[in-house]
C-alpha positions in Angstrom: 0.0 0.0 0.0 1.6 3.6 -0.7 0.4 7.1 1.2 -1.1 9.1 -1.6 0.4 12.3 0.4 2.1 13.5 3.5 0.5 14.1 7.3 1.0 18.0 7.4 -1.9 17.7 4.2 -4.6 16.1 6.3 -6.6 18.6 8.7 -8.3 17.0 11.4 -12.1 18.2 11.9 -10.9 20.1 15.2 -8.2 21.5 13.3 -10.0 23.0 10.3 -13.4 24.0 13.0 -10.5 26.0 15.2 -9.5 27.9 11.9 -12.9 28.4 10.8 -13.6 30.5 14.3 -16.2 27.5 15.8 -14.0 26.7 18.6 -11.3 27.2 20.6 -8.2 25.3 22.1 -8.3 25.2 25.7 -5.7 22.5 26.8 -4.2 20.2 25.0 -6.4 18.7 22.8 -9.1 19.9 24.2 -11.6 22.5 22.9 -14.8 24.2 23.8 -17.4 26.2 21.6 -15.9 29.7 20.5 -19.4 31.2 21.1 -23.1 30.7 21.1 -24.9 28.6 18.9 -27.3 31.1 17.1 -30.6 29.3 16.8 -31.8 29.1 13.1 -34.3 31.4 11.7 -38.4 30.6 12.1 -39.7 29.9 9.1 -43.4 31.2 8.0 -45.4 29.2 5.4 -48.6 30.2 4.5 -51.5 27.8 2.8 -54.7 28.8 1.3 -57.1 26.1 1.1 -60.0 25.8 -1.3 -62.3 25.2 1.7 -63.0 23.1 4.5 -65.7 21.1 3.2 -64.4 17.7 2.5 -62.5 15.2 4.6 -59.6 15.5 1.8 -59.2 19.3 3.2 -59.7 18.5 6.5 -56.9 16.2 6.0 -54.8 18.0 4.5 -55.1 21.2 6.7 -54.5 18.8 9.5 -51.7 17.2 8.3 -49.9 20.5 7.7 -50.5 21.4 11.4 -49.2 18.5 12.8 -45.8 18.6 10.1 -45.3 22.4 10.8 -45.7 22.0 14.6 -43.0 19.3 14.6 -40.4 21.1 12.1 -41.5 24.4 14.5 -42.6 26.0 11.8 -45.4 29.3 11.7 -48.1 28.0 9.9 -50.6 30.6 8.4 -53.5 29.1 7.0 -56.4 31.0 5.1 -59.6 29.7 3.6 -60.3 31.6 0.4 -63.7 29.6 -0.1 -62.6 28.3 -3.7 -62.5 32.6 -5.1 -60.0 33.2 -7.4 -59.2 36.5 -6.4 -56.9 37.7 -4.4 -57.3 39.8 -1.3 
């Protein structure tokens, strides 16, 4: 078996994290978070149904409340009561 190249080209993870500014070296070969974890950005979906008036609907409205509570997802449903035209 031959090395395709030498050890000063291979980065561990912590190495190329440390460089990117994610964390920092405390001890020897330890390291800690450089800073807080921003939490990701709330995403808003909206969903205008064609009414409410059939168990397909029903279903379907239901189902997207359940999916967008579990991905914490904003939900903003509107029945537009099969019209066309926008509001």
């Amino acid at each position: 078996m031959t090395r395709t190249g030498s050890a000063r080209h291979v980065f561990p993870p912590a190495l190329h994290l440390r460089h990117c500014g994610f964390i920092e070296k405390v001890e020897n070969n330890r390291y800690r978070l450089a800073g807080e974890i921003r939490r990701r950005k709330k995403y808003r979906i909206g969903y205008a149904a064609q009414g409410q008036d059939s168990s397909f609907a029903r279903e379907v409205h239901s189902g997207l409340v359940r999916a967008a509570a579990r991905a914490d997802v904003e939900l903003i449903v509107v029945d537009n009561r099969y019209c066309r035209r926008s509001r």
